[in-house]
C-alpha positions as CSV (number, residue, x, y, z in Angstrom):
1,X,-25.9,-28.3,8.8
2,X,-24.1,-29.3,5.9
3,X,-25.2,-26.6,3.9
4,X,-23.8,-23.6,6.6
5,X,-20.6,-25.4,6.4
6,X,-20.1,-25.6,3.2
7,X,-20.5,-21.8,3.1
8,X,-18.0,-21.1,5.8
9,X,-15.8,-23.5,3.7
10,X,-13.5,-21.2,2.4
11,X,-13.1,-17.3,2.3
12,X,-11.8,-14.8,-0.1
13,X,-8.4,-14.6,1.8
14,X,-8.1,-18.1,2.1
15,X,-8.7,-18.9,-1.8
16,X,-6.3,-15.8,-2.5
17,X,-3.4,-17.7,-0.6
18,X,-4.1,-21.3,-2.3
19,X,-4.2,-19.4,-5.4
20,X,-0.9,-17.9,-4.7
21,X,0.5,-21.5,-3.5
22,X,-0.7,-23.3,-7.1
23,X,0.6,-20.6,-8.9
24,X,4.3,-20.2,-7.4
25,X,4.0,-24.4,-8.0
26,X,2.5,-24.4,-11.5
27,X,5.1,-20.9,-12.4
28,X,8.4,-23.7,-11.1
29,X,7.2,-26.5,-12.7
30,X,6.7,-24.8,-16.1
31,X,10.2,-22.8,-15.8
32,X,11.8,-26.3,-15.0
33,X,10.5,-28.6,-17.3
34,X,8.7,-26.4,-20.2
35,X,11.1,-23.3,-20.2
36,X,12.2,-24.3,-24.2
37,X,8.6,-25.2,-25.1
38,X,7.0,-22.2,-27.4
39,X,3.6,-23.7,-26.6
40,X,3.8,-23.5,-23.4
41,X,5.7,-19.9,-23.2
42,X,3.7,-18.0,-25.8
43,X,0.2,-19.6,-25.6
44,X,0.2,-20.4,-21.9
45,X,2.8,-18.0,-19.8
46,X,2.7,-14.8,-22.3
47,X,-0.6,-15.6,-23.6
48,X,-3.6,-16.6,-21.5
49,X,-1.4,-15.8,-17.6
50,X,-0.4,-12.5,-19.3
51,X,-3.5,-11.3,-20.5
52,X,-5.9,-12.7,-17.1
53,X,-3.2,-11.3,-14.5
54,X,-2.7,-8.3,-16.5
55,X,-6.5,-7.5,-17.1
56,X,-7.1,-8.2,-13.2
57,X,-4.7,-5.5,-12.2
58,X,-6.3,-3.3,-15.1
59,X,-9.4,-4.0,-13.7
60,X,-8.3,-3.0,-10.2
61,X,-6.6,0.5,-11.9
62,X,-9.7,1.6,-13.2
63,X,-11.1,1.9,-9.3
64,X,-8.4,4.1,-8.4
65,X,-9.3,7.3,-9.3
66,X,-13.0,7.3,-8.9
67,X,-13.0,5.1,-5.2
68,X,-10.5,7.6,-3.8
69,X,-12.1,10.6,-5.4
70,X,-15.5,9.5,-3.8
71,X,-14.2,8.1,-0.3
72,X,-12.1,11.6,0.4
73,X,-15.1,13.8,-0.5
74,X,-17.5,11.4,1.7
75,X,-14.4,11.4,4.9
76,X,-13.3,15.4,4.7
77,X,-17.8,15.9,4.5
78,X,-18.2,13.4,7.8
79,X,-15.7,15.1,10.0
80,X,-17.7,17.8,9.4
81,X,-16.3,21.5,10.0
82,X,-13.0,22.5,8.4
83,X,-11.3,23.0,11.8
84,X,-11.6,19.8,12.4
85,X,-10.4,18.2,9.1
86,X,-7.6,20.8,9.3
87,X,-6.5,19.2,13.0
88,X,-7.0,15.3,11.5
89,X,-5.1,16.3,8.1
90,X,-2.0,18.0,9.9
91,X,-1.9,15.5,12.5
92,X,-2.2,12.3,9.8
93,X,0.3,13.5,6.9
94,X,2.7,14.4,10.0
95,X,2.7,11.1,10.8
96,X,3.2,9.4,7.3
97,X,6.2,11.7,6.4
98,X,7.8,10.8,9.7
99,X,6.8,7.1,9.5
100,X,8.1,7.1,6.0
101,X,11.4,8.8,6.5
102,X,12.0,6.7,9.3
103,X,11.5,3.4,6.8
104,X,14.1,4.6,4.4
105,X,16.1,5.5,7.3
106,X,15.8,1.8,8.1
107,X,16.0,0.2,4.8
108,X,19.2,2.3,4.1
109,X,20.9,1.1,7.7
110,X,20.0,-2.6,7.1
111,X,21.5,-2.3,3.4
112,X,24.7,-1.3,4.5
113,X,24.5,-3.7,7.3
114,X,24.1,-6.6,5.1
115,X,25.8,-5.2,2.1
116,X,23.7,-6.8,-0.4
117,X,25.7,-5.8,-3.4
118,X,29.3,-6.6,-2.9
119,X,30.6,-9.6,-5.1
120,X,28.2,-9.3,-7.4
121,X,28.8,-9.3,-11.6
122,X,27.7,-6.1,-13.5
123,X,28.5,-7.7,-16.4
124,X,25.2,-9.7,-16.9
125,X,22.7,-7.0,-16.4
126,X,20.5,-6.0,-19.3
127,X,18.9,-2.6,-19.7
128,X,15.7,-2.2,-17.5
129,X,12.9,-0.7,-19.4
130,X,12.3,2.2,-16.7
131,X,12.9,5.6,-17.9
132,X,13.3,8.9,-15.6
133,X,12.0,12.3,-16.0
134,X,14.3,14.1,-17.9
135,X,12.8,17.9,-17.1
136,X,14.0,18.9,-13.6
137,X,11.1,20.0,-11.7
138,X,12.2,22.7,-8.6
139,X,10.5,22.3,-5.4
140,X,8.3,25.6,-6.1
141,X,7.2,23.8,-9.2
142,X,6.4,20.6,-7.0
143,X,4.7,22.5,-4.7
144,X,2.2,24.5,-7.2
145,X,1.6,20.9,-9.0
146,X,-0.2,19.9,-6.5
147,X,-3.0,22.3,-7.2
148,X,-4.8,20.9,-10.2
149,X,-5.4,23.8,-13.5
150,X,-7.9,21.5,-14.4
151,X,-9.6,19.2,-12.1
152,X,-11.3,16.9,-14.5
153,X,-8.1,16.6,-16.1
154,X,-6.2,15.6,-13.2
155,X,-9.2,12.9,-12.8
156,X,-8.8,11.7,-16.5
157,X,-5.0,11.2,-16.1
158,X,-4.9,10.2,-12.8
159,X,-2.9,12.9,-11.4
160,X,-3.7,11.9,-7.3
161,X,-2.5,14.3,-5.4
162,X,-4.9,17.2,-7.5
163,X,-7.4,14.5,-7.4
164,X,-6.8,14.3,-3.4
165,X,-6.5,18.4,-3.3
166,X,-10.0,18.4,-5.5
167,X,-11.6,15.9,-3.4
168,X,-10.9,17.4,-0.3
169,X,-11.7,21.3,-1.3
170,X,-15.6,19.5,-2.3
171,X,-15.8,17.6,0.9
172,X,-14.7,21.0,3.3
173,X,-17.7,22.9,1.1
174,X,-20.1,19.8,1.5
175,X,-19.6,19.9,5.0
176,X,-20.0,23.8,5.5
177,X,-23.2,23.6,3.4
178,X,-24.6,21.0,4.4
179,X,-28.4,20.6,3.9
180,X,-28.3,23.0,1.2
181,X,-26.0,20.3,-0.6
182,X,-27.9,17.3,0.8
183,X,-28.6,16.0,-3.1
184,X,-24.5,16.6,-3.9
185,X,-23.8,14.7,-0.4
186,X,-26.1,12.2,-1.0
187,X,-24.8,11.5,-5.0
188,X,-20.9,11.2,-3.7
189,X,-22.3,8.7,-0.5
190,X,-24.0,6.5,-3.0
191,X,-21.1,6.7,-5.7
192,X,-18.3,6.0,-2.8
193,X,-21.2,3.1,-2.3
194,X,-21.0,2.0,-5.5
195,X,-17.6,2.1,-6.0
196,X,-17.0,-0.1,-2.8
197,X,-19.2,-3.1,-4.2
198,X,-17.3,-2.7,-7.4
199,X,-13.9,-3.3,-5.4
200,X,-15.7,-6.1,-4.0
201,X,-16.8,-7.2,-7.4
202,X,-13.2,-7.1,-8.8
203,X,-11.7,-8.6,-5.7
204,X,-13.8,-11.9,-6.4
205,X,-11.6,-12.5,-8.8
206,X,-8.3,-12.3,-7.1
207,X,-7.8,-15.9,-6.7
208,X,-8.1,-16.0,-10.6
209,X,-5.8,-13.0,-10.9
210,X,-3.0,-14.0,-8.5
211,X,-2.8,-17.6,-9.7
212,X,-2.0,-16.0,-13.6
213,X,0.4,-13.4,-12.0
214,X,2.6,-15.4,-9.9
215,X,2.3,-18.6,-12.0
216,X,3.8,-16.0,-14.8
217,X,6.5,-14.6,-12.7
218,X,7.5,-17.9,-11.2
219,X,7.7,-19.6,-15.0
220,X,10.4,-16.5,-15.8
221,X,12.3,-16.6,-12.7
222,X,12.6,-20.1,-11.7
223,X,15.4,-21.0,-8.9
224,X,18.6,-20.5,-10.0
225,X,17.8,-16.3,-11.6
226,X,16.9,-16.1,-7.7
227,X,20.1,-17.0,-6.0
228,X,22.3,-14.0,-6.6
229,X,19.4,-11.5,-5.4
230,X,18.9,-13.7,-1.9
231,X,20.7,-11.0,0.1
232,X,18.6,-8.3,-1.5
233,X,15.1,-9.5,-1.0
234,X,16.2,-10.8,2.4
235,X,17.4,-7.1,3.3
236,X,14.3,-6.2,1.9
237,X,11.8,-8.5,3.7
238,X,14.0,-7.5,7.1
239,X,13.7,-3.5,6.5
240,X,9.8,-4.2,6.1
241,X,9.5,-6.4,9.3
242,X,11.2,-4.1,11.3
243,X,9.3,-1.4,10.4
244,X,5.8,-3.2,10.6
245,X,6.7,-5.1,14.1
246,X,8.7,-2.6,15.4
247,X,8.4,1.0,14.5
248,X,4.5,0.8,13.9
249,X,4.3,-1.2,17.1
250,X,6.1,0.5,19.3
251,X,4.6,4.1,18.0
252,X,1.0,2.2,18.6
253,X,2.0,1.1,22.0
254,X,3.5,4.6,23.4
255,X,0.9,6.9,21.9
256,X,-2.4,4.6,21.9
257,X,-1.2,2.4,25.1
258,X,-3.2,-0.6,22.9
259,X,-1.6,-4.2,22.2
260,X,0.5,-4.8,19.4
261,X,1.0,-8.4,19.4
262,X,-3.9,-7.7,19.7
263,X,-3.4,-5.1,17.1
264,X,-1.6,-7.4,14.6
265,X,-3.8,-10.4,15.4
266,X,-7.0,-8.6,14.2
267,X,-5.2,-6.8,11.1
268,X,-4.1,-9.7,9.8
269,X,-6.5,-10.7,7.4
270,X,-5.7,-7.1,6.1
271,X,-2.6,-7.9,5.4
272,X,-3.4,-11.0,3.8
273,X,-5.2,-9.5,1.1
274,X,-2.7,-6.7,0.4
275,X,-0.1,-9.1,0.4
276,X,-2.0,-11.0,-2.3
277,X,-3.2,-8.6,-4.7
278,X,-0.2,-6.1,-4.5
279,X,-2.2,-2.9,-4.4
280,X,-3.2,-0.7,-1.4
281,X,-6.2,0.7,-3.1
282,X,-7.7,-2.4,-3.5
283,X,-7.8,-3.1,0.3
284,X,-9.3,0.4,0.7
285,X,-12.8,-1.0,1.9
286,X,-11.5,-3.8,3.9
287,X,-9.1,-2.1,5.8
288,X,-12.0,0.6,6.9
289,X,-14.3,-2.1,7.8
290,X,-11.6,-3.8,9.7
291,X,-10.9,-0.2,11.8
292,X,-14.3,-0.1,12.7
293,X,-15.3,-3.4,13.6
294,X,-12.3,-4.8,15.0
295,X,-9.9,-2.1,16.4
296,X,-12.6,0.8,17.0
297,X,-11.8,3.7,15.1
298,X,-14.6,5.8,14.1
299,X,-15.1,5.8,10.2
300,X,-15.4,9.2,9.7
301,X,-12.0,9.7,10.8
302,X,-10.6,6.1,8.9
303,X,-12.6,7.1,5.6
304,X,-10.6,10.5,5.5
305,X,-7.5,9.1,6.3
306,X,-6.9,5.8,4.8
307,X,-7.9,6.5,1.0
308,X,-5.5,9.5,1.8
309,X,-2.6,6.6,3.2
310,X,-3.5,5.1,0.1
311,X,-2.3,7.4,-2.0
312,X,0.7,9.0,-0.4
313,X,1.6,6.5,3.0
314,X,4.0,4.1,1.3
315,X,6.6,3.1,3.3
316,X,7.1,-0.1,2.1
317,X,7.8,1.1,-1.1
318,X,10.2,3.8,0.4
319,X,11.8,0.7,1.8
320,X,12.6,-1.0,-1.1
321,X,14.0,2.0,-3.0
322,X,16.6,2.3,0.3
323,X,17.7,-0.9,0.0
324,X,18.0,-1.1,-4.0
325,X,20.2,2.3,-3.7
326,X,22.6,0.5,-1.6
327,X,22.4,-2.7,-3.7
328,X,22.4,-1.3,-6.5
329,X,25.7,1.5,-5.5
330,X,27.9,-1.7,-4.3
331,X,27.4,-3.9,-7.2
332,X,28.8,-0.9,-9.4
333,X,31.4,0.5,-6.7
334,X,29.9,3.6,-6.5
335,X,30.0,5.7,-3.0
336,X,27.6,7.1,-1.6
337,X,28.6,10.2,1.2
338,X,26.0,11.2,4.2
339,X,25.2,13.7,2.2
340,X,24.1,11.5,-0.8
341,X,22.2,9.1,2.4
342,X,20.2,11.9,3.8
343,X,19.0,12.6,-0.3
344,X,18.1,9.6,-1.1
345,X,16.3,9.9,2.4
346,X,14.3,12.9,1.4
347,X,13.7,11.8,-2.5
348,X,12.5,8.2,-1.2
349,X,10.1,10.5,0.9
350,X,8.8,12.6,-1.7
351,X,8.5,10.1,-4.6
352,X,6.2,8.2,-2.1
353,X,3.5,10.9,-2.3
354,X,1.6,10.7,-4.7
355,X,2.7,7.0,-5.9
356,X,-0.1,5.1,-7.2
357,X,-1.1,2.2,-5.0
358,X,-1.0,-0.5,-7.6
359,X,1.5,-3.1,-8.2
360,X,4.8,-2.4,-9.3
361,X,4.7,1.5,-9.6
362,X,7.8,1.9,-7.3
363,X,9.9,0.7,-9.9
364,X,9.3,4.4,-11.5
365,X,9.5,6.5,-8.9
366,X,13.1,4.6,-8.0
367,X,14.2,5.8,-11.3
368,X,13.9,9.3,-9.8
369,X,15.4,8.1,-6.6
370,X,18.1,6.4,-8.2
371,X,18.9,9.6,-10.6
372,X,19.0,12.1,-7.4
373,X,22.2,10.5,-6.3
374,X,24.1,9.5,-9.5
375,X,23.3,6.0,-9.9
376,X,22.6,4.1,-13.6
377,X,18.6,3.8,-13.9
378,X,20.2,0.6,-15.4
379,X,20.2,-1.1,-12.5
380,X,16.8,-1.2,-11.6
381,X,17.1,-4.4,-14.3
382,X,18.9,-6.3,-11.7
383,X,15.6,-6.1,-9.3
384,X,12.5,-5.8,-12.0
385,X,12.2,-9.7,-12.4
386,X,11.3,-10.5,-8.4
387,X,9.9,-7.0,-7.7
388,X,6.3,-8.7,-7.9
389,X,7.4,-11.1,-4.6
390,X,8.7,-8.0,-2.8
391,X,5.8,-5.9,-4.5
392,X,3.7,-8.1,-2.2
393,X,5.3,-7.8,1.3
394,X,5.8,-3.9,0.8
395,X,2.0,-3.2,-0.1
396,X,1.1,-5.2,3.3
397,X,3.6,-3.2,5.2
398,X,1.8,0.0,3.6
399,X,-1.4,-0.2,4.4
400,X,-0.5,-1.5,8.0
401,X,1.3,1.7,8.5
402,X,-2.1,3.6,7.0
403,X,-3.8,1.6,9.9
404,X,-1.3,2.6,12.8
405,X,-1.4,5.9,12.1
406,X,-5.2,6.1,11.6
407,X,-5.6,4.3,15.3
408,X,-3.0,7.2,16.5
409,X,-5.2,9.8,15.7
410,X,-8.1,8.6,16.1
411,X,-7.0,8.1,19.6
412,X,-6.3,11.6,20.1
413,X,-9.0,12.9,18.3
414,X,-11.0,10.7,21.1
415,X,-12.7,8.3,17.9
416,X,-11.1,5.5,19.4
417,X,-13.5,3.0,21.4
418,X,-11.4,0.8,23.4
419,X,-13.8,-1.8,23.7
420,X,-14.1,-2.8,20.7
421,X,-10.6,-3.6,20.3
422,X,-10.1,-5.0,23.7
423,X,-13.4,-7.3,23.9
424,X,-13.8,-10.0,21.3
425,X,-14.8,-8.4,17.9
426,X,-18.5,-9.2,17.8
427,X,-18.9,-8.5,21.2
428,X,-17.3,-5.2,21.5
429,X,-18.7,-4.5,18.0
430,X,-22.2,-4.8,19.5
431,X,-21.4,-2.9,22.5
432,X,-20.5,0.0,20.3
433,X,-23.2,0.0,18.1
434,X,-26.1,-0.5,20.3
435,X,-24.7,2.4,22.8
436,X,-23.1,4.6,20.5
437,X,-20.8,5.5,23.2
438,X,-17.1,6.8,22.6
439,X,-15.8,7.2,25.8
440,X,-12.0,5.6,25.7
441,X,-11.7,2.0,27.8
442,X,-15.6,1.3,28.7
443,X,-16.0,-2.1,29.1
444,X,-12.7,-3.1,29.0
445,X,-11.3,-6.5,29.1
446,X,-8.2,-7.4,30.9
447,X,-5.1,-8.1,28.9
């Protein structure tokens, strides 16, 4: 007896959040009483919480590529016939671009609601370290870019949206072929396999990782560098609960008729982890296990469509770039017209596609954002230092949006079993599995 509960002690979620606890505490404590002690900064804050937190998010980059390459071929080859993955595809980008214009829709509203900006001093910024294309790119370019010249270079250099256009060209063939390709099918299954206990692997050491990462960021930022950026985060951390509670909700509730208050109750632990580790890829695995077991979407629509969210769903991130246009125009007086509004609308949009889902990457697509409109790259400085706290609530927001929109179409692609998310999980899991039936609402439970 003693033994199972000292298993069931404590989970990977649950040591991610103490880790992230201890780490904020150990990160203050050091930045109030060690901030002048070169031991302490060099061998212990730059040294060993540099090189672990750094080397855990390495270790998560170097899934990126190969996890979504495999888990795209393996989604677009189990829907099966092109018609089909042609409907899904439409159907799930639609909804991304018009969940993620509608977030920096939001964020931009909220910014010049709260008016983050105003009152503060210019004069103490310093240079951030972000740098913007300097070749202008024309839509047509953009366009043809997405087609790779050479797909094993796009896969060496991380290029995703060729890596997604790759993927998805093998999967259609693999699917059209089918037995004759059985060995091909059968080598992506067991690599998309392989590359889902590696995530698993790396993820065990997320407790590690986030302690070093946010003891580090906490040690540099203290209290008082926090104070003047208050109104910022909290227009931030507003934008993204509206848009997670609200938009997503209310699109769940009208088009899927399911509970939101249900929805968010079993996603949770999903958002959890993301909001941990910073990184949608990471929570790849997870969040299609969670679709499955829990809500009762059909994995061969949810392994299509949320390595694809991954990649180019990333509203929290076109949230954060709103807001900083609006902070970051105020604090140097510059004004923006509608006109400059509905660009940074559709830049925020495109710069989200295609944005790596790791930690911190929107700070270099904002350079772009910030450079369609006029404003001084340099003040992306002003935000850099408590991006990693925001980093986190974005990257929850994102891959809850990846979820709501993968129930949506599931729904009317009829992949959706109702009982599984209406039932309690193991229960309606069970039902599922040992009828295999889809029809929508079997079994239901009241409420």
């Amino acid at each position: 007896m003693n033994e199972v509960k000292e298993k069931k002690k404590l989970g990977l979620t649950t040591k991610i959040f103490i880790s992230l606890i201890a780490g904020a505490i150990v990160g203050i404590a050091l930045n109030m009483f060690a901030a002048d002690v070169d031991f302490v900064q060099n061998v212990l804050v730059n040294g060993v919480f540099y090189v672990v937190g750094q080397g855990f998010i390495r270790l998560m980059q170097m899934l990126v590529v190969p996890l979504v390459f495999c888990s795209l071929i393996c989604g677009a080859t189990a829907i099966g016939d092109s018609k089909t993955l042609g409907k899904v595809g439409v159907k799930i980008i639609g909804f991304y671009i018009f969940t993620t214009m509608m977030a920096v829709a939001v964020a931009l509203g909220i910014g010049l609601l709260i008016k983050p900006g105003m009152g503060l001093d210019m004069s103490q910024i310093q240079t951030a370290e972000v740098t913007a294309s300097s070749d202008s790119v024309s839509f047509a370019e953009t366009l043809l870019n997405i087609i790779p010249k050479n797909p094993i270079g796009a896969l060496a250099n991380g290029e995703m949206l060729q890596v997604i256009v790759f993927a998805l060209i093998i999967g259609v063939i693999l699917a059209k072929l089918q037995d004759k390709t059985q060995l091909v099918t059968n080598f992506f299954q067991q690599g998309n396999d392989i590359m889902m206990e590696m995530t698993m692997m790396v993820m065990g050491l997320a407790p590690i990782g986030v302690f070093c990462l946010i003891s580090k960021t906490f040690a540099g930022l203290g209290f008082s560098a926090m104070v003047p950026m208050f109104k910022y985060m909290g227009a931030v951390l507003l934008a993204l609960f509206i848009q997670c509670c609200g938009i997503y909700q209310i699109l769940l509730a009208l088009l899927t008729r399911l509970n939101p208050l249900r929805f968010l109750k079993k996603f949770a632990p999903v958002m959890g982890f993301a909001f941990s580790t910073a990184t949608s890829n990471a929570t790849i695995p997870m969040n299609i296990d969670t679709l499955e077991e829990k809500i009762g979407v059909n994995r061969r629509i949810s392994s299509f469509t949320i390595p694809l969210g991954a990649t180019i769903n990333m509203d929290g991130t076109s949230i954060m770039q709103g807001v900083a246009v609006v902070f970051v125009a105020q604090a140097f007086g510059i004004q923006l017209t509608p006109a400059d509004y509905l660009t940074v609308i559709a830049t925020a949009t495109l710069a989200s596609i295609g944005t790596a889902g790791v930690p911190s990457v929107g700070l270099v697509t904002l350079a772009m954002v910030f450079d369609s409109v006029g404003l001084p790259v340099a003040g992306i400085g002003l935000i850099m230092g408590i991006d990693r706290i925001l980093d986190m609530a974005r990257t929850a927001v994102n891959i809850t949006g990846d979820a709501v929109c993968t129930t949506i179409v599931a729904h009317q692609d009829g992949a959706l079993n109702k009982s599984v998310f209406n039932f309690t999980t193991l229960a309606g899991y069970v039902h599922w599995k040992l009828t295999g039936k889809k029809v929508l609402g079997v079994g239901d439970a009241s409420g």
